[in-house]
C-alpha positions in Angstrom: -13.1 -26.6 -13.8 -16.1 -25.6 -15.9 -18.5 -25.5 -12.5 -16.1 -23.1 -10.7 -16.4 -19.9 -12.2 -20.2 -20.3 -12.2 -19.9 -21.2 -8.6 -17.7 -18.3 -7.5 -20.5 -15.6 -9.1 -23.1 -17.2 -7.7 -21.2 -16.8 -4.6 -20.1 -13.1 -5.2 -23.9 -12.2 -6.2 -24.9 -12.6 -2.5 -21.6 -12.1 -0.6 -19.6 -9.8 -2.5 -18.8 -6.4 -0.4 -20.3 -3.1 -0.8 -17.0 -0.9 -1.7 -17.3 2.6 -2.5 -14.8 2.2 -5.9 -17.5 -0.3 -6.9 -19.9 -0.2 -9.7 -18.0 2.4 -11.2 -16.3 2.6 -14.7 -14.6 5.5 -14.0 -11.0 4.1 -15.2 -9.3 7.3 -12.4 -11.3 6.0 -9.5 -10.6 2.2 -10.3 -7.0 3.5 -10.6 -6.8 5.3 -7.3 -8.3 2.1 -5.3 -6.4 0.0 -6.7 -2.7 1.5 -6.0 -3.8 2.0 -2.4 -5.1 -1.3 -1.6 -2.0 -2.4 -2.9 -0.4 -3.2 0.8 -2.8 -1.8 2.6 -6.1 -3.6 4.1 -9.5 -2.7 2.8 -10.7 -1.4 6.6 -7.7 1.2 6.3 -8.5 1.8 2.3 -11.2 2.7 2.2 -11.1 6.2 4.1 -7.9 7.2 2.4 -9.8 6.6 -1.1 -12.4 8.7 -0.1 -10.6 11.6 1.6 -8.3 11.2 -1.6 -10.7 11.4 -4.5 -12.7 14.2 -2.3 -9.0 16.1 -2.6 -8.7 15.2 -6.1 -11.6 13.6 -7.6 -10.1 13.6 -11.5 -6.9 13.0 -13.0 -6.5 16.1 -14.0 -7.0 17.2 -10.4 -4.5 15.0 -9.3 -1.8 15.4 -12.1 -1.4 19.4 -10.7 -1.2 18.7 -7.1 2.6 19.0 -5.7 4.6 15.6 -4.5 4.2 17.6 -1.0 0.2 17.6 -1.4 0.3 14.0 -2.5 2.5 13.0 0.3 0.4 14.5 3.1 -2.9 13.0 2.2 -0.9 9.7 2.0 0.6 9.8 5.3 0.3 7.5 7.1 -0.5 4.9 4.6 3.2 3.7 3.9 5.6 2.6 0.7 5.2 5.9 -0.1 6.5 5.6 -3.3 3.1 4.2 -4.5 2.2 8.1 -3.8 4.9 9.4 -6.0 4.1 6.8 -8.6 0.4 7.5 -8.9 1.4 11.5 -9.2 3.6 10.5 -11.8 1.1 8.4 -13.6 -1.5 11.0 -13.5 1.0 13.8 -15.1 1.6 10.9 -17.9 -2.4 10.4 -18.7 -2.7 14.7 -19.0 -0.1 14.3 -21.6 -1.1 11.9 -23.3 -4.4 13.4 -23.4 -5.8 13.5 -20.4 -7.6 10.1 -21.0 -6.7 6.5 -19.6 -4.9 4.2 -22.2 -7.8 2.1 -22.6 -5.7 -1.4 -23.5 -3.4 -3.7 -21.1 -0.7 -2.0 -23.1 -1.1 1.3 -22.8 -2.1 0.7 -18.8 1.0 -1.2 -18.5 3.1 2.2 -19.9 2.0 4.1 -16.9 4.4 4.4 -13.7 3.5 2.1 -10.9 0.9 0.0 -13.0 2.0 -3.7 -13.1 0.5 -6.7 -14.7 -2.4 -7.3 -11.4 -3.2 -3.8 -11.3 -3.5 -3.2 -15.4 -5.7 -6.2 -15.4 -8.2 -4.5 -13.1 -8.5 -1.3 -14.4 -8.8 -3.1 -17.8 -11.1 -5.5 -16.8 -13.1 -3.3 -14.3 -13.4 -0.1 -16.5 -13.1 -1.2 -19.5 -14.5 -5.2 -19.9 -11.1 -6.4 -21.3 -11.3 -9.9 -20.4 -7.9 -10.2 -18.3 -7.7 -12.3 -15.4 -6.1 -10.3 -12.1 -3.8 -12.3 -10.0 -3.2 -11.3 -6.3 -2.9 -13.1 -2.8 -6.2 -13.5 -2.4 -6.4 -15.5 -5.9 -3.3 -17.4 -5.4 -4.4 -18.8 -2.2 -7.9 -20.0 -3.7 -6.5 -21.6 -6.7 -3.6 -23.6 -4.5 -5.9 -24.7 -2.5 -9.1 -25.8 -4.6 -6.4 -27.2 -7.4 -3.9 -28.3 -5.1 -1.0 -26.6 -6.1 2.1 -26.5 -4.4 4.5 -24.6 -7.1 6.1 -21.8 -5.2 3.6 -18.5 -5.6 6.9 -16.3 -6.1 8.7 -17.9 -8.0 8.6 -17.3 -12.1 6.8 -20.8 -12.5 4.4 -20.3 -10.0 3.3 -16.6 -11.2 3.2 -18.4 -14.7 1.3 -21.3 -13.7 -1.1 -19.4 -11.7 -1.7 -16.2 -14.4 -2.6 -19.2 -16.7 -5.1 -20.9 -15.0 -6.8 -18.0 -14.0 -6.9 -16.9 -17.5 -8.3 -20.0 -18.0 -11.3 -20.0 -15.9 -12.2 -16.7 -16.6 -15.8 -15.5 -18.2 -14.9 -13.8 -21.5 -18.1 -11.6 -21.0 -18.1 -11.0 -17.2 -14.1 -10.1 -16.4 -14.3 -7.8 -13.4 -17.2 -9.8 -11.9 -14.9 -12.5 -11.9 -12.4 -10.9 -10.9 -14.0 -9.1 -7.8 -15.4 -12.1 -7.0 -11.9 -13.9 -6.9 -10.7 -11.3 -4.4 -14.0 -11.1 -2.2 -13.7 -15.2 -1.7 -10.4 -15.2 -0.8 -10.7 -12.6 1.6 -14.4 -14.0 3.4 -14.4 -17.1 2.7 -11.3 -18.4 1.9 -9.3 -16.8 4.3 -5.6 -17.0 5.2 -6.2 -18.8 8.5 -9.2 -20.5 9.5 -11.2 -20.3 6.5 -14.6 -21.3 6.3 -14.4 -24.6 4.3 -17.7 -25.8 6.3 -19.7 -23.2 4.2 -17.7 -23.0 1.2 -19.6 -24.0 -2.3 -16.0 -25.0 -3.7 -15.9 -27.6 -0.9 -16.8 -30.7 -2.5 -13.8 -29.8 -5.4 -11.2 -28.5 -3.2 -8.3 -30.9 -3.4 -6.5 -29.1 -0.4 -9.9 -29.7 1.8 -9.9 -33.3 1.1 -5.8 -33.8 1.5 -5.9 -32.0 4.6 -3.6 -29.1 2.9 -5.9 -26.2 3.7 -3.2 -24.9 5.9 0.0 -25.6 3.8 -1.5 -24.1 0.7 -0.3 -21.4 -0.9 3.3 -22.5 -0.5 6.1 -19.6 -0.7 9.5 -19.7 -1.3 12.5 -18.6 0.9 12.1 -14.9 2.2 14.1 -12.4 2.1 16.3 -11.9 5.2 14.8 -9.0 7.4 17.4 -7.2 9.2 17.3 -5.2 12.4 18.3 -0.8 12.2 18.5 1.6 14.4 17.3 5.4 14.7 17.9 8.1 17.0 16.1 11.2 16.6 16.3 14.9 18.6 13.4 17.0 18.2 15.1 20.8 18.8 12.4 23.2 20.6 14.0 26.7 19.9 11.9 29.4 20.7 8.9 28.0 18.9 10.6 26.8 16.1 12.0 23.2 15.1 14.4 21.5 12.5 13.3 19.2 9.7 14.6 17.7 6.7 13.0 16.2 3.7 14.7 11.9 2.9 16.9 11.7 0.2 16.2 9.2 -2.6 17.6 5.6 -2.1 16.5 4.5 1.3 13.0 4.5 3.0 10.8 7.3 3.1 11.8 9.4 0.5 10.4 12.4 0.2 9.3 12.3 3.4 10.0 14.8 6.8 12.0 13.7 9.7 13.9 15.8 12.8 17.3 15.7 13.2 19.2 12.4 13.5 21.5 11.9 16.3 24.8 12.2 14.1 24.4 15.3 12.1 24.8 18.8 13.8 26.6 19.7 16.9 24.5 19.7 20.2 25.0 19.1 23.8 23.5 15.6 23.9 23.6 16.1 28.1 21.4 18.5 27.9 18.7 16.5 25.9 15.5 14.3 27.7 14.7 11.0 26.0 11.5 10.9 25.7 11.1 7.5 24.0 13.5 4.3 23.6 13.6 1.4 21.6 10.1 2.4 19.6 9.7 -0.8 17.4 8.2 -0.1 13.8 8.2 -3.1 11.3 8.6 -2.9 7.3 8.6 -5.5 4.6 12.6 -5.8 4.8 13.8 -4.3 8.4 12.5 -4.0 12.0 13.2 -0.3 13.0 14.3 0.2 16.8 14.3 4.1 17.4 15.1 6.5 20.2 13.7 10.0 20.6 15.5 13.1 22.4 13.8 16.4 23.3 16.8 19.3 23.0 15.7 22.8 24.2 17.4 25.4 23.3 17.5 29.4 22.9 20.2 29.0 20.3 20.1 27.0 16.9 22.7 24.3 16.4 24.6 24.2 13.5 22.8 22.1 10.9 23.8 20.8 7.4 22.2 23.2 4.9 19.2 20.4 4.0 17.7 21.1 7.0 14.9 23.6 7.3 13.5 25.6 10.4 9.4 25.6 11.0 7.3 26.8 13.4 5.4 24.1 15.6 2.3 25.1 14.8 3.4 24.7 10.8 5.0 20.7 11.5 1.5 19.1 10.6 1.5 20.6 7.0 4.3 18.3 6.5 4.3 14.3 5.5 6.2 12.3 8.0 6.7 8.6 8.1 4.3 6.8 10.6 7.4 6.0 12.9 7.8 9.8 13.2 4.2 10.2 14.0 4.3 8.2 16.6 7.2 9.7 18.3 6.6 13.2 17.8 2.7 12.5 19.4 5.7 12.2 22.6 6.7 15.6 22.2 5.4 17.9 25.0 3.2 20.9 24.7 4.8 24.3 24.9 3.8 25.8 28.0 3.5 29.8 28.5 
């Protein structure tokens, strides 16, 4: 234990990536790459942190923008309610201030900020030494240790929080740290990782029990079940209907056309323009249909619903799922 933290900087000093959110100690900008990294791959990150902090590059910025705003910049990004959260948050640090809580505490207090994410804004902007635990680190430390305690269950996040803690530099947290996450996204990879190169090699107990691939182990997963969508995009004289998602289901906050049951329309009269359009989240596979109703009438909506102009329908957040369809959605012609 006492060579592999030495090991893993030595490492990170020559392989670590060049990220735009590093080197800073800007507690906002750690912040901000952190909540959208949080499901989302660093490829697809990156360019979302930088369009956002170019939107809003302060807190205080941020903490005045609407939910709409925040929602548009984040489309396409998904679990939307990591946007919400993050406006939230940033309306919590003006009034309390307008200054980051500068303990694991006080980071802990704001909306959307668990124990991973607390540790690296602590660690990163502020040198507390608090280990951060993510996929990336569960997957090196099963492996190298050998341990096959369940990564989601209580024991396992325990187990694993400790030993972390444990081999972590009191004086050089968020290199550490960083360096945890850069390893076990180059070198130590989900599949195929690069144990001929790796300078952990000759102390991995996984490499030398032939476990690489069995390690991390998870627990059951939660059943993923199967829902279907159908959705009419009206074309009324240059204008279309749109509601915003209620709170408690997916995409709240979010935009959407009209969904099959709601309003009275002459369905014979609609073209499908696109069946069975498969879109996967954590917990359900999505199956949708897509109708194109013209009309020189307006249907009878429930009140919710709101009518735009076309040329207005990109000024609000949609779902991905939505975006895809409505990119099916022919031109008006003269």
């Amino acid at each position: 234990m006492k060579d592999f933290a030495p090991t893993l900087l030595r490492w990170y000093a020559t392989n670590g990536r060049t990220l735009p959110w590093r080197g800073t100690h800007d507690p906002y900008l750690i912040w901000v790459s952190e909540i959208i990294l949080q499901q989302t791959r660093i490829e697809q990150g990156r360019d979302y942190y930088l369009r956002f902090t170019r939107h809003w590059p302060t807190v205080q910025a941020l903490a005045a923008a609407t939910e709409d705003e925040v929602l548009l910049q984040w489309q396409g990004l998904g679990y939307y309610s990591r946007a919400r959260n993050m406006l939230h948050a940033a309306r919590q640090v003006m009034q309390q201030g307008g200054t980051f809580p500068c303990t694991i505490e006080g980071l802990r207090q704001l909306k959307g900020v668990g124990p991973y994410t607390a540790a690296a804004i602590g660690s990163m902007a502020f040198g507390l030494p608090v280990a951060t635990v993510d996929g990336n680190v569960y997957r090196v430390l099963a492996r190298h240790f050998g341990i096959d305690t369940p990564i989601n269950s209580t024991q396992g996040q325990k187990l694993f929080a400790q030993l972390a803690q444990s081999l972590l530099p009191q004086q050089q947290a968020a290199d550490f740290n960083q360096a945890m996450m850069d390893f076990g996204a180059i070198q130590c990879t989900p599949q195929s990782p690069h144990c001929d190169t790796c300078p952990l090699a000759d102390t991995c107990v996984a490499l030398h029990t032939d476990q690489t691939e069995r390690l991390p182990v998870k627990g059951n997963k939660t059943k993923v079940t199967t829902r279907r969508l159908t959705y009419i995009y009206i074309r009324c004289n240059g204008f279309t209907a749109i509601h915003r998602r209620p709170a408690g289901d997916i995409w709240q906050g979010l935009w959407e056309p009209v969904k099959m049951e709601e309003g009275k329309m002459k369905m014979e009269d609609a073209v499908c323009l696109r069946q069975n359009v498969k879109h996967v989240l954590t917990h359900q596979v999505l199956l949708a249909d897509f109708y194109l109703l013209l009309t020189d009438q307006r249907p009878a909506l429930p009140p919710d619903y709101i009518w735009v102009h076309e040329s207005e329908l990109s000024g609000y957040a949609v779902p991905r799922l939505v975006e895809i369809l409505l990119e099916s959605v022919p031109e008006i012609t003269e």
